[in-house]
C-alpha positions in Angstrom: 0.0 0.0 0.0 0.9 3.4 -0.4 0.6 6.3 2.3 0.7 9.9 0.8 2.1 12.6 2.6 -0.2 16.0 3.4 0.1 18.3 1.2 0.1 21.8 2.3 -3.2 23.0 0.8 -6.6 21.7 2.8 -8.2 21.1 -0.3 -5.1 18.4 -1.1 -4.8 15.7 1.8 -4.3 12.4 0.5 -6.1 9.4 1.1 -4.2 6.0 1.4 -3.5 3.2 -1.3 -1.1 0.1 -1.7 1.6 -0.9 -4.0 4.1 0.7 -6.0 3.9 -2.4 -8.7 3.3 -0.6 -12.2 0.5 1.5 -12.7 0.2 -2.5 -14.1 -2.1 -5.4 -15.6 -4.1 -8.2 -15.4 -4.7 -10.9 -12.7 -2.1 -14.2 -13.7 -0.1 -11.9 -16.1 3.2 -10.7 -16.0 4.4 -6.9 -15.7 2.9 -5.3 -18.8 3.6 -2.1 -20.5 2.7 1.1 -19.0 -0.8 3.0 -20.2 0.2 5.4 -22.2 -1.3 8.6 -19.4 1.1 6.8 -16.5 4.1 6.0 -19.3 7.4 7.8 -17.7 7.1 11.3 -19.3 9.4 12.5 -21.8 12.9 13.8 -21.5 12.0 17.0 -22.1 14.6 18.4 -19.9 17.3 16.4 -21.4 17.3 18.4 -24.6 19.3 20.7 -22.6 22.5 20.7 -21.4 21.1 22.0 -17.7 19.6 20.3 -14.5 15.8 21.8 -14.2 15.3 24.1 -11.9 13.6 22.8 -8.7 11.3 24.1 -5.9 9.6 22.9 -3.0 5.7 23.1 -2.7 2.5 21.8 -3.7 1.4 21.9 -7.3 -1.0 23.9 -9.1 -5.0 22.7 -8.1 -5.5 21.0 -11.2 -2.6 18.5 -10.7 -2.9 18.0 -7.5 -7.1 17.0 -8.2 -5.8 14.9 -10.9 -3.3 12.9 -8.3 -5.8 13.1 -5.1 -8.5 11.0 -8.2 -5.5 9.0 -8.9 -4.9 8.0 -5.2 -8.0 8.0 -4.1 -9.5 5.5 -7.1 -6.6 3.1 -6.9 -6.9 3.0 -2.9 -10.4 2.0 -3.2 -9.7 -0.8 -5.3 -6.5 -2.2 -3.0 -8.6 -1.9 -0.2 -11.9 -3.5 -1.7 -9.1 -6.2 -2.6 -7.2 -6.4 0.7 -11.0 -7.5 2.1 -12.1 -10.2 -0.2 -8.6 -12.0 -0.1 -5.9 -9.9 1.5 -2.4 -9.2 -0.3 -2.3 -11.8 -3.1 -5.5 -10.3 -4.1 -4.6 -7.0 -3.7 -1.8 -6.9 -5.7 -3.6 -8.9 -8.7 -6.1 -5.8 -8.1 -3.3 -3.5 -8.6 -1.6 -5.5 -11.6 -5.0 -5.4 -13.1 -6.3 -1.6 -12.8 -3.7 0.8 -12.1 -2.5 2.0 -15.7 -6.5 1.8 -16.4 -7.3 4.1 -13.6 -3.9 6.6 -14.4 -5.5 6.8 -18.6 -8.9 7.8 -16.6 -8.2 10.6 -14.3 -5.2 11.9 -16.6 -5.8 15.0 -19.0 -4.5 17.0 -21.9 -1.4 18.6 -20.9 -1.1 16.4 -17.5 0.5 12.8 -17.2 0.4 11.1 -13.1 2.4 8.1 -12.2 4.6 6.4 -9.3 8.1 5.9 -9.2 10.8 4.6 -7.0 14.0 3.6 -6.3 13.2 -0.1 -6.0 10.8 -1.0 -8.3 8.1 -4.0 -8.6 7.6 -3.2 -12.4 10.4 -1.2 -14.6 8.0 -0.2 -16.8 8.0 2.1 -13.9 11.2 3.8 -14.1 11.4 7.6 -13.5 11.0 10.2 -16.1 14.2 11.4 -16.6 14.0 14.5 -15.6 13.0 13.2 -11.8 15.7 10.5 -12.1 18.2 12.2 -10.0 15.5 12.5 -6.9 14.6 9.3 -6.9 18.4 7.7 -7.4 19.0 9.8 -4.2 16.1 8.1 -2.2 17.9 5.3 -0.5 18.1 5.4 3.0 16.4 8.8 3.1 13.7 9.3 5.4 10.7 11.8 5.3 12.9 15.0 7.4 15.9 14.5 4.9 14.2 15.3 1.6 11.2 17.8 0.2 7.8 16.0 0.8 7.1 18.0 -2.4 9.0 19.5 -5.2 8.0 21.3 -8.5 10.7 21.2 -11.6 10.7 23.8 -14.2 11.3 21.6 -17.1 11.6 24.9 -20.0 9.4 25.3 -22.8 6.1 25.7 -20.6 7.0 21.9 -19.3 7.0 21.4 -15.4 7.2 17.9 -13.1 5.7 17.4 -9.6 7.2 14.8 -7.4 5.2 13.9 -3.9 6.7 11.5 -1.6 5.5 7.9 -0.6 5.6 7.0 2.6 5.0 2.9 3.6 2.3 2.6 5.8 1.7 -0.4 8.3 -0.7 -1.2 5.2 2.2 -1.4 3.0 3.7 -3.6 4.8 1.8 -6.8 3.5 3.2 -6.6 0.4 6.6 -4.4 0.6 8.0 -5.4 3.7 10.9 -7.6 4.5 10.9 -10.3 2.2 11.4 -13.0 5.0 8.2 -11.8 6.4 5.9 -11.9 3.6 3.2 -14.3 3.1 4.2 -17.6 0.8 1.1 -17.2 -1.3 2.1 -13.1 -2.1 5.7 -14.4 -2.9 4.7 -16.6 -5.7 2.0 -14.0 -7.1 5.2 -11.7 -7.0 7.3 -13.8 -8.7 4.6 -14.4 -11.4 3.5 -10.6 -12.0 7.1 -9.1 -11.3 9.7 -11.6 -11.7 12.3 -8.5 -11.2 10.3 -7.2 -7.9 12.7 -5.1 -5.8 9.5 -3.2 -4.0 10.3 -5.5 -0.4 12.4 -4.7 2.5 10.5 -1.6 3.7 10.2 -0.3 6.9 7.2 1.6 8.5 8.0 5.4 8.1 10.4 4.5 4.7 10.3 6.9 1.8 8.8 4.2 -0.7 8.7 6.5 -3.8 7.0 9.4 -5.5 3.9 10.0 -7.1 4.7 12.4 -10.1 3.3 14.4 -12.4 4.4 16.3 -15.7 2.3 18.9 -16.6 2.0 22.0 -19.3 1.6 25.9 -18.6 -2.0 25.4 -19.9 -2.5 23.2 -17.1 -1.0 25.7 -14.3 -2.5 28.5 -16.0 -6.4 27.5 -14.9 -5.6 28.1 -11.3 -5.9 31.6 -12.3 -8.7 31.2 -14.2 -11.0 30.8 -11.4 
């Protein structure tokens, strides 16, 4: 499960969800490729020679609606799935309707997805201009890093990463490996036979959520 941190605004708590697998696919499938609205975004900062620019604080209200839909519809369906049969289940659940729920709430000008440093699906992997954030993740806990950081990208581009903390949730299926459930291994090993998404701790920066996101987009917070 995942466990968003607070963002600053009210209007932008987050509720909580599971499993960094891949926005990913279908019950008894392996790792398939990403939907095209949670695909890692372009380089589009890597047609310069310069690291983005980067600042801390929540994102314009559109993204951050777009991610709280994200969340919010994907925690639903772990939960709904932790119920009826507990982890294996849930992380079929999650194999099965992520990248359909990230095509959903996604928009023109704005892409959502999840990262992280240890991945259950590569398909996964960071867009590249967030790839020096989440290399730096290991070890790091919630006090040593920005809970949320905006990157100007150039040419009306920005990205939005928001920390993932593991939850006790989470714990069922990203905790230490020895401690996991023999029935969750092998659904593990048949979904994500690279899984590197165990050996979590409570409290544990996990990932990011992230978004990447046009000036249209940021624009319509001043349009109302």
């Amino acid at each position: 499960m995942f466990h968003a941190v607070p963002r600053t605004r009210p209007i932008l708590s987050l509720a909580l969800g599971v499993a960094l697998s891949a926005p990913a696919a279908g019950c008894g499938r392996k790792a398939p490729a990403e939907g095209s609205a949670a695909a890692p975004a372009a380089a589009t900062a890597a047609t310069t020679n310069t690291a983005p620019s980067v600042k801390a604080g929540p994102p314009p209200a559109q993204v951050a609606a777009v991610l709280k839909a994200l969340q919010q519809q994907l925690g639903a369906e772990l939960k709904g799935a932790m119920a009826r049969g507990g982890p294996v289940e849930a992380v079929s659940a999650c194999n099965l309707r992520a990248p359909a729920i990230a095509t959903t709430v996604s928009r023109p000008g704005l892409r959502v997805g999840r990262t992280s440093h240890r991945l259950r699906n590569p398909n996964n992997a960071a867009p590249a201009w967030a790839a020096d954030a989440v290399a730096a993740l290991p070890g790091k806990r919630l006090d040593k890093i920005p809970a949320q950081q905006t990157f100007d990208l150039g040419e009306g581009k920005h990205g939005y990463l928001e920390v993932i903390l593991t939850g006790e949730l989470c714990l069922s299926c990203h905790g230490p490996s020895d401690g996991l459930d023999a029935g969750l291994k092998s659904k593990l090993a048949e979904l994500y036979p690279h899984d590197a998404a165990t050996g979590f701790a409570k409290g544990d920066v996990r990932g990011f959520f992230w978004a990447e996101y046009d000036d249209t987009v940021a624009a319509a917070d001043t349009e109302h």
